[in-house]
N, C-alpha and C positions, 0 to 999 in steps of 0.2 A: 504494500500500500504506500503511496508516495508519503512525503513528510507534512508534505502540507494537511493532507485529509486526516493524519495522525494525530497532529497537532489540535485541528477543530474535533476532532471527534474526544480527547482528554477533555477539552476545553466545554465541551457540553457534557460530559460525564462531569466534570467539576462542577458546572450550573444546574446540574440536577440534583446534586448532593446537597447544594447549599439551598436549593428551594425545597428539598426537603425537609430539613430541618429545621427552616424558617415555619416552615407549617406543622410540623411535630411542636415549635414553642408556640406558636399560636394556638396550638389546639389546647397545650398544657397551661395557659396563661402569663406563661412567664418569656423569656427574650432567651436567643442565641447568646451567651455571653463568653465565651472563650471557657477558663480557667472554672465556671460555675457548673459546666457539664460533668464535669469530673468529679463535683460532689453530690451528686443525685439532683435532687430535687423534692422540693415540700410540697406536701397534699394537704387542705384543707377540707374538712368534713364539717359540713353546717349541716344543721339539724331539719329547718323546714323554714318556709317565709308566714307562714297563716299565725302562729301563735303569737309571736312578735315578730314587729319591721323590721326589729335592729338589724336583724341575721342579715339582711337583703343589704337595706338601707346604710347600715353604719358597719357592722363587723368586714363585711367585705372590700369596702371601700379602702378601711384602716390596713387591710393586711395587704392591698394591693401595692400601696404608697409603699409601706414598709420594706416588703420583699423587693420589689421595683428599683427603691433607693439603696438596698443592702447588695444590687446585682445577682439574688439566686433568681431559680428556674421554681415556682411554682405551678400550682393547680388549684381551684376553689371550684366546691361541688355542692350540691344542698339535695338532701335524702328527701326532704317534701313529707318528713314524719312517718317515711317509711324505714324501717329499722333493717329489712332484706334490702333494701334498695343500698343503703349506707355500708350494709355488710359488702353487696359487690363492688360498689366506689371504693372499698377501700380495697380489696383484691385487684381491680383493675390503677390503682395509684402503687401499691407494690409491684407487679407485673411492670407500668412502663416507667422504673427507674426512684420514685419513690423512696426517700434515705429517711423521713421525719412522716409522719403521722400527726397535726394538729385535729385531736379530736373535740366535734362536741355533742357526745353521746346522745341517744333518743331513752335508752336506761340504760341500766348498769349491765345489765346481763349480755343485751347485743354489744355491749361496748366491752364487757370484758373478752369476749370474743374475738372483736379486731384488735385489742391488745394482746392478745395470745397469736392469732396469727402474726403481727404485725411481730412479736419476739422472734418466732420463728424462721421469719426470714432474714431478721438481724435491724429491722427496722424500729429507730428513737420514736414514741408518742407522745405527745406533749397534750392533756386534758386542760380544755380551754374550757371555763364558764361551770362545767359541769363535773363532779369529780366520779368517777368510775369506783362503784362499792362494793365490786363483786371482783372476782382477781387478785392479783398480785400490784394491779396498778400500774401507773404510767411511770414516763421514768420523772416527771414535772407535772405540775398541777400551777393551772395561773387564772385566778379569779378574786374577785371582794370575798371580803370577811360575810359572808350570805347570814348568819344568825345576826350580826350588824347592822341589814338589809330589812331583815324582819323588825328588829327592837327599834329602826326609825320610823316604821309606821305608827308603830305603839304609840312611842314616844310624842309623834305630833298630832294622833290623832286624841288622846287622852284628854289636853284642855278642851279641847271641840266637844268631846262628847262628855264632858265635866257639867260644861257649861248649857245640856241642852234642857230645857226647862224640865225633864220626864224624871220622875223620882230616880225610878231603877232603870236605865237605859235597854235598851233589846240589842244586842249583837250577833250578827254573823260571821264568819270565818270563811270564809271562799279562799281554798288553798290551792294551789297547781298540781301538779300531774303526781298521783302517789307511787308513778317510777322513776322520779327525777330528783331525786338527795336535795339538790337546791329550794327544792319546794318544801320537804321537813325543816331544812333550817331555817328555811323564810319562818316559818310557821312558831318553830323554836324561840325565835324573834318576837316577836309580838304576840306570841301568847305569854313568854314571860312577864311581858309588861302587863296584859289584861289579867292572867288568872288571877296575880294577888285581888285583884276588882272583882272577878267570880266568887272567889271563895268568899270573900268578909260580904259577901250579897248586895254590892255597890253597883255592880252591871249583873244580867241578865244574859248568859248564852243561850240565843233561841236554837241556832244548826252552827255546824263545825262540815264544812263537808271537802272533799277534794274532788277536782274537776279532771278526769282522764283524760292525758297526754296532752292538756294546756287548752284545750278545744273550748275557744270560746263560744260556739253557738250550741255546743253543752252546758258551758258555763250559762248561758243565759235561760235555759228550759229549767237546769235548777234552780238556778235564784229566783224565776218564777215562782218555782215551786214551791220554795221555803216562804216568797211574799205572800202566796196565795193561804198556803198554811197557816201564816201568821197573821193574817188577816190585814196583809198591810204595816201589821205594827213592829216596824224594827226601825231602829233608832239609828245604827251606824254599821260597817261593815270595812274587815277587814276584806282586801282584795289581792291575792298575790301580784297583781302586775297589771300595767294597765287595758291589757286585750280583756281579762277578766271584768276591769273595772268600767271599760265601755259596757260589756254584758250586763253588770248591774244596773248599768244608767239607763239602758233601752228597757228593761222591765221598771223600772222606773217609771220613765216617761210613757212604758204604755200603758200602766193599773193607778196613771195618775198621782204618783206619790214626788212629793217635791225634795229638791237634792239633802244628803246626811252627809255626816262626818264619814270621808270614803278615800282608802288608799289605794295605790297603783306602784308602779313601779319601770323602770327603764325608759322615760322621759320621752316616750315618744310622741313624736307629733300631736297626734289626737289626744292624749296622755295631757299634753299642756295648753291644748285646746281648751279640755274639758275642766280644767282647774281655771283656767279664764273666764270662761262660763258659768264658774261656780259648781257645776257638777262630782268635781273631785276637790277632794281636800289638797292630797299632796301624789307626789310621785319620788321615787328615788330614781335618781340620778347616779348610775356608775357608770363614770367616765371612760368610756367602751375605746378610746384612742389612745387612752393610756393603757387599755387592757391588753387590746392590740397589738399593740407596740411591746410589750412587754412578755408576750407570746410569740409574739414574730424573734425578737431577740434571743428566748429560750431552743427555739425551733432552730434559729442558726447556728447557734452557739452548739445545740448537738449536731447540725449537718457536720458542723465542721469540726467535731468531736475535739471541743472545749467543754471545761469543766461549767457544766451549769450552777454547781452548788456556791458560786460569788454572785449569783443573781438574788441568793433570797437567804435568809438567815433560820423563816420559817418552815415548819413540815406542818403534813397533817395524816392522821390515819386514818387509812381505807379501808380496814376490817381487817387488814394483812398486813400489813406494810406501814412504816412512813414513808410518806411521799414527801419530795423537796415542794416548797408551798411557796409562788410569789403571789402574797396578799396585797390587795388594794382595799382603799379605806372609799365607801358609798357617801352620797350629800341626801340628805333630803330637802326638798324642792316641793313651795308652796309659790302662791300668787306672789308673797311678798321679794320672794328673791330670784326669781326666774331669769328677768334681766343682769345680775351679776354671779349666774352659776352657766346654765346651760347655752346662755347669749352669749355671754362673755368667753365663755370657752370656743364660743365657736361648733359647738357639739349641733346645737339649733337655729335657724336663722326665725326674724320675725315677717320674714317674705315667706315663708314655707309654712308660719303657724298661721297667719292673720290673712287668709281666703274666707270665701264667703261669707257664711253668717256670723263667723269668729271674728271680721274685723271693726266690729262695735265695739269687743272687750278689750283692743288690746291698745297699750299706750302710744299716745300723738310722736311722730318720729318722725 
């Protein structure tokens, strides 16, 4: 074959090589980046978009930038609340190249699961948000102090409902998913604050219930259910988060009862909508960019097999194990501080809360 045809023909074997691999990181979400192929590549397991935004809205965004600026080769996948579904994203994130595992489990049991395989083929998991209770555990755990999470609703929801004119107050407990650890310690949280109030007969527990797998339009056929039981008569309610505490306010608003002392949680949009409105008391606010960030860190710091244990001083245990534990400290967030926690962070803008019928409540700017 003459030199010349030899030459074009290497020459487009080269262009094919490199258009494929532009399309292998495209597909994986992350860039061609020389020296970053030789360390695998991070998988992101997000749980679903329906029970909360953030997963969609704000986790994803956080680990793009992160990864993006640190030059690895990632992936971001979201199960959609299917647990088989997460199992094969992660089989298929080991399979093409895969060195870390950020998980955030749908329970403990599918999750100890991809931690077991995820060992087996020698691959770091890093438990984002959620801690895995079943196993041996991840090799890091990065989340708030969640019983902290719980005892700020207490804590701000307690004058409110101090103050409401009704001798003995009527409360409900609307808790999240009874497979999801973070929803016992929510719960842990702010019932400490209330039982002392149970027991000495200063509040009234009408229901305590948990809502399976976070399913708000679950959440909302119970808390029917407990209004209709109750004849209307409940005075305040705790609410794991606020996809749950929209649920309470549409039963609300449709058996005609006007807004109570009512918590939420992860500040989202509709979350601080509905606190403008007067509808929610408060929400917690964890600063999901510092979580992010902090996860994305741990994640690289095992790609590239550094010692994670200078990231965090805390552990915590799994049922097995201590886990290395980077804790984050939650705010709670009422009307009165909105503009100097989740504005001022930048976490929220007041173009994204103050659409339609919401821009009557929100301050002259």
């Amino acid at each position: 074959m003459p030199t010349r045809q030899v030459n074009l023909l290497i020459l487009s074997l080269l262009l094919l090589v490199a258009v494929c691999a532009a399309c292998q990181a495209a597909e994986n979400g992350g860039n061609v980046l020389g020296d970053s192929d030789q360390e695998g590549m991070i998988a992101v397991l997000l749980p679903d978009s329906a029970t909360s935004a953030r997963w969609e809205t704000d986790d994803r965004r956080f680990f793009e930038q992160a990864f993006t600026a640190a030059g690895v080769r990632y992936a971001i996948v979201n199960a959609e609340g299917d647990a088989r579904v997460q199992q094969t994203q992660a089989e298929q994130a080991i399979t093409n190249g895969a060195r870390v595992i950020l998980l955030v489990n749908l329970d403990s049991g599918s999750g100890a699961a991809i931690i077991a395989q995820a060992r087996e083929a020698g691959v770091k998991v890093v438990d984002y948000d959620r801690l895995t209770i079943e196993g041996p555990g991840a090799d890091v755990y990065v989340s708030f102090d969640n019983v902290t999470v719980g005892r700020l609703m207490g804590e701000t929801l307690v004058p409110l409902i101090d103050a409401l004119p009704t001798a003995v107050p009527r409360i409900v407990q609307l808790n999240g998913s009874p497979t999801d650890n973070n929803s016992t310690l929510y719960r842990a949280g702010y019932f400490s604050v209330a039982s002392p109030r149970y027991e000495a007969g200063d509040w009234f527990l009408v229901d305590d219930q948990d809502v399976p797998e976070w399913d708000n339009q679950q959440a909302l056929i119970i808390f029917e259910q407990i209004l209709t039981a109750a004849g209307g008569n409940v005075d305040a309610v705790f609410a794991a988060n606020d996809g749950l505490a929209g649920s309470v306010i549409s039963a609300l608003k449709s058996q005609g009862v006007a807004p109570l002392p009512l918590s939420g949680q992860d500040a989202t949009v509709s979350g601080i909508q509905n606190i403008l409105a007067g509808w929610q008391s408060m929400t917690v606010y964890k600063p999901i960019k510092l979580e992010a960030e902090a996860a994305a860190r741990a994640a690289i710091a095992l790609l590239r097999q550094e010692d994670v244990s200078v990231l965090t001083a805390d552990t915590i245990y799994n049922g097995q194990n201590e886990i290395p534990f980077i804790k984050l400290t939650p705010i709670a967030v009422t009307n009165e501080n909105i503009a100097i926690t989740v504005i001022a962070d930048g976490f929220r803008t007041w173009a994204e809360i103050c659409v339609g019928e919401f821009v009557q409540y929100c301050p002259e700017r």
